[in-house]
ChimeraX commands (.cxc) that place a marker at each C-alpha (Angstrom):
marker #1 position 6.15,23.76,-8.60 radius 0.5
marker #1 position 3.55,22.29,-11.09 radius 0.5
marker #1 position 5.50,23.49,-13.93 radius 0.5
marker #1 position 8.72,21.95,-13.19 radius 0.5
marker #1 position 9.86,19.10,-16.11 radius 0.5
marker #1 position 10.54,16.24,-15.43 radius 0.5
marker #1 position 14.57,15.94,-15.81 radius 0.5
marker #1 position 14.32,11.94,-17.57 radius 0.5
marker #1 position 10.57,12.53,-19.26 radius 0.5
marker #1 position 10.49,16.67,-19.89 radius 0.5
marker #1 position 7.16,16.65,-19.07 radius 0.5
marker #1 position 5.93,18.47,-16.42 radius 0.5
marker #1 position 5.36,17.77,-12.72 radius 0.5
marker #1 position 1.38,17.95,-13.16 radius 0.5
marker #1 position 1.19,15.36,-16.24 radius 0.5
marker #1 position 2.77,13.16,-13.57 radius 0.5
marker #1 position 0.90,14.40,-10.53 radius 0.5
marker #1 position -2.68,13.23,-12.58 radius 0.5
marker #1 position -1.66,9.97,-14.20 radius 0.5
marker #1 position -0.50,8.22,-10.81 radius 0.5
marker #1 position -3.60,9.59,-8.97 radius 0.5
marker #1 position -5.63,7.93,-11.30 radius 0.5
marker #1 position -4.32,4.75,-10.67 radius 0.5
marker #1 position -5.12,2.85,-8.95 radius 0.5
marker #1 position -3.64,0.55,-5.73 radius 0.5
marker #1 position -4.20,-1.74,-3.69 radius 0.5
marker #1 position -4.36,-1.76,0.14 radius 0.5
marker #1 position -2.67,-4.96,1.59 radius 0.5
marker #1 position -3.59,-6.08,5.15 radius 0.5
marker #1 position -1.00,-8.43,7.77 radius 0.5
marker #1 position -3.49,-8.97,10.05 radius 0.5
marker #1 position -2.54,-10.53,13.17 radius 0.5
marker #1 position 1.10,-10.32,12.39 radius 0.5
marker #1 position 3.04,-12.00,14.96 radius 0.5
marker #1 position 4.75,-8.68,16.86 radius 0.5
marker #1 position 8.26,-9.92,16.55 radius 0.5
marker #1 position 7.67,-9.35,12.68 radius 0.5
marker #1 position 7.05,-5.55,12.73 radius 0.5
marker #1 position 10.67,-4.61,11.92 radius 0.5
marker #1 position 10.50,-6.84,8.68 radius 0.5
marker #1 position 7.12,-5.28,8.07 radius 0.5
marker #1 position 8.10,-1.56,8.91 radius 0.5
marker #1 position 11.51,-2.35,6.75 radius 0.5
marker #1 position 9.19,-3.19,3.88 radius 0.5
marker #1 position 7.47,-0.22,3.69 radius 0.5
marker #1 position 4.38,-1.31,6.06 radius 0.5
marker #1 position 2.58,1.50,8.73 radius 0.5
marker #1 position 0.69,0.47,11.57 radius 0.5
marker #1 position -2.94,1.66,12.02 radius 0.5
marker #1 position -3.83,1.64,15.57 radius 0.5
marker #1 position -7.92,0.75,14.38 radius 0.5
marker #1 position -9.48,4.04,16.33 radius 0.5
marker #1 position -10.01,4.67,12.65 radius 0.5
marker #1 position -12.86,2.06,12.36 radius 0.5
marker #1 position -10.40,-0.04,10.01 radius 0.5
marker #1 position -8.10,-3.12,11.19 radius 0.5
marker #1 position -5.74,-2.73,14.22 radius 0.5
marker #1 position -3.03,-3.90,11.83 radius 0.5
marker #1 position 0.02,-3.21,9.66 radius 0.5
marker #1 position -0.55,-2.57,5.98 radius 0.5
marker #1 position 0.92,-1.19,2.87 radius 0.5
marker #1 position -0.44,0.55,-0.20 radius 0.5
marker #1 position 1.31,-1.37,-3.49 radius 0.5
marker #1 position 0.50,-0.77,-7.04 radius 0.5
marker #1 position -2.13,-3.47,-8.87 radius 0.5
marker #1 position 1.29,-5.21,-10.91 radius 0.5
marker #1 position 3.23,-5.96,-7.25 radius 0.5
marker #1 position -0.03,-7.09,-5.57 radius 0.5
marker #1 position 1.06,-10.95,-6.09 radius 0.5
marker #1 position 4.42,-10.48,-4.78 radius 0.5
marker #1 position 3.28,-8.59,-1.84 radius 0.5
marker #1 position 0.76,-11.69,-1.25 radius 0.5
marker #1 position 4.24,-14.33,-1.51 radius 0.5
marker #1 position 6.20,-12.59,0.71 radius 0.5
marker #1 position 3.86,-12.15,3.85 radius 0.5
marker #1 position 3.34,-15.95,2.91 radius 0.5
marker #1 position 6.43,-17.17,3.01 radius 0.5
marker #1 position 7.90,-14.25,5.66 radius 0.5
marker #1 position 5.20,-13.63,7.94 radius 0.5
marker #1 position 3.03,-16.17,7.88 radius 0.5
marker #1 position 4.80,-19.31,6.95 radius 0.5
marker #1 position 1.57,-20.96,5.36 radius 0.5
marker #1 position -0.83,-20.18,3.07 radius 0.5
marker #1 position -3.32,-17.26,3.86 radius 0.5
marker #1 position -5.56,-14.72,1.93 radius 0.5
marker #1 position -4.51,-11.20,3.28 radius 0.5
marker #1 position -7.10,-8.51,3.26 radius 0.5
marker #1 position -6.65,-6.84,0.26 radius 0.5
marker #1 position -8.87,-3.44,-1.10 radius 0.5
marker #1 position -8.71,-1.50,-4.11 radius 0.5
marker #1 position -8.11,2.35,-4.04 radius 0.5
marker #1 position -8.48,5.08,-6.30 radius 0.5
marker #1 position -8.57,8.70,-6.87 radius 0.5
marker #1 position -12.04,8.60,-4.98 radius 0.5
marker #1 position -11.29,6.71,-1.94 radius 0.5
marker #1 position -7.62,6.66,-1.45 radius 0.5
marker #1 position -7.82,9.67,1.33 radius 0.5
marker #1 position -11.65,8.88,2.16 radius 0.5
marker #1 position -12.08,8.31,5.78 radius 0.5
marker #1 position -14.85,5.85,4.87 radius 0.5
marker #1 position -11.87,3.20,3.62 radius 0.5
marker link #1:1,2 radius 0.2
marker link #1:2,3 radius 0.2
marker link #1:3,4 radius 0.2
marker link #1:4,5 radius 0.2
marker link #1:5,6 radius 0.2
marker link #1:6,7 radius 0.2
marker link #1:7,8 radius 0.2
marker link #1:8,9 radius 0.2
marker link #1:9,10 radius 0.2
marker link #1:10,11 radius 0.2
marker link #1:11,12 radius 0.2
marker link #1:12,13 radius 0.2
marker link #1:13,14 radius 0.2
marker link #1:14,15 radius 0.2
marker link #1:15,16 radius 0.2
marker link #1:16,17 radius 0.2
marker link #1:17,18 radius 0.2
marker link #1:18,19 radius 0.2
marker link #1:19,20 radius 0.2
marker link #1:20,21 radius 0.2
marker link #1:21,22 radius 0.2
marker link #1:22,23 radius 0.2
marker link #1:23,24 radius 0.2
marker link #1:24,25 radius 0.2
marker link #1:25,26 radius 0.2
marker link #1:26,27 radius 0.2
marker link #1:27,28 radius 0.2
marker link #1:28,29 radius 0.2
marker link #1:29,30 radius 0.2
marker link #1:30,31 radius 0.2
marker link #1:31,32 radius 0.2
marker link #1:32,33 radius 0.2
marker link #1:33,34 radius 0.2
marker link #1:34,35 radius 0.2
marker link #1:35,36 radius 0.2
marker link #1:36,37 radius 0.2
marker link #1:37,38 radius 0.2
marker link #1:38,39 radius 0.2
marker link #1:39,40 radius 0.2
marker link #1:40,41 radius 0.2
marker link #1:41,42 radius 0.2
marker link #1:42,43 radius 0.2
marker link #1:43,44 radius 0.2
marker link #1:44,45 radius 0.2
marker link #1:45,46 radius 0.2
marker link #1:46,47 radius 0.2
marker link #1:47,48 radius 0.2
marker link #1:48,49 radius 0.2
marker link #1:49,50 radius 0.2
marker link #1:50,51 radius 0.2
marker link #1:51,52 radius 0.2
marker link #1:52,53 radius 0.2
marker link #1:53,54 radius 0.2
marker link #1:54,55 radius 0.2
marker link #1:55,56 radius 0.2
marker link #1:56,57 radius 0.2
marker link #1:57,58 radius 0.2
marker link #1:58,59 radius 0.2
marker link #1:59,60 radius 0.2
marker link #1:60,61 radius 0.2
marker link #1:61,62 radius 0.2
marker link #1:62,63 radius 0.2
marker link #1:63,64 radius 0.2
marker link #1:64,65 radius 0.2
marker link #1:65,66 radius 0.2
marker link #1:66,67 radius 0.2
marker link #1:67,68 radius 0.2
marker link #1:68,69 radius 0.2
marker link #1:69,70 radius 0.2
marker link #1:70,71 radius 0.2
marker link #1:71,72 radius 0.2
marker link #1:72,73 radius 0.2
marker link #1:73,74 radius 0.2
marker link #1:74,75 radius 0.2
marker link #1:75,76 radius 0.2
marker link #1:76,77 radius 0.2
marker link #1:77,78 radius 0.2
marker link #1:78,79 radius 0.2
marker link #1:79,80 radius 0.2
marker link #1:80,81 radius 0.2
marker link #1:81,82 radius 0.2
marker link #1:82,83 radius 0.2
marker link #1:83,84 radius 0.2
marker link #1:84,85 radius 0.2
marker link #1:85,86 radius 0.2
marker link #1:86,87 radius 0.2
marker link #1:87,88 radius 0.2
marker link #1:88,89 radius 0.2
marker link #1:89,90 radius 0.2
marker link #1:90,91 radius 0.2
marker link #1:91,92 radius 0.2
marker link #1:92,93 radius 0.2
marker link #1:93,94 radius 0.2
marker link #1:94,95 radius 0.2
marker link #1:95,96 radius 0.2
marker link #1:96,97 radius 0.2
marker link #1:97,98 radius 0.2
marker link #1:98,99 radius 0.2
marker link #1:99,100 radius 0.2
marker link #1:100,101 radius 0.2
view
């Protein structure tokens, strides 16, 4: 499996595999979404975490660093309707799966 090529690139699966898992994303938080916004959130990609985790009882979504400020405008001007500073952390190779994030 970590030997297949890439059909557009050639290279293989693993060159792939290791440059995305070194970079790094960012963790977006809609905290205290209004509920009657979870299908627009859940059709944009966001998950619910139900906070037994010790992190926010809230939707988020994991978006790479360049589509950070367009992730920012549209739970400003869809979810929101006003200007707010979402939650935002930074993963990376280290912490993405950590359960301390």
């Amino acid at each position: 499996m970590l030997a297949f090529e890439q059909p557009t690139t050639g290279s293989p699966a693993l060159v792939l595999l290791s440059e995305t898992a070194r970079r790094p994303t960012m963790r977006v938080w809609a905290e205290q979404a209004a509920f009657q916004l979870k299908d627009s959130l859940k059709s944009r990609g966001y998950r619910w975490n139900d906070g037994s985790d010790g992190r926010p009882k809230s939707w988020f979504i994991d978006v790479d660093e360049t589509a950070l400020e367009g992730e920012i405008a549209f739970l400003r001007t869809d979810i929101y309707t006003r200007e707010v500073e979402p939650a935002v952390q930074r993963l990376t190779a280290f912490t993405r799966f950590s359960s301390c994030v």
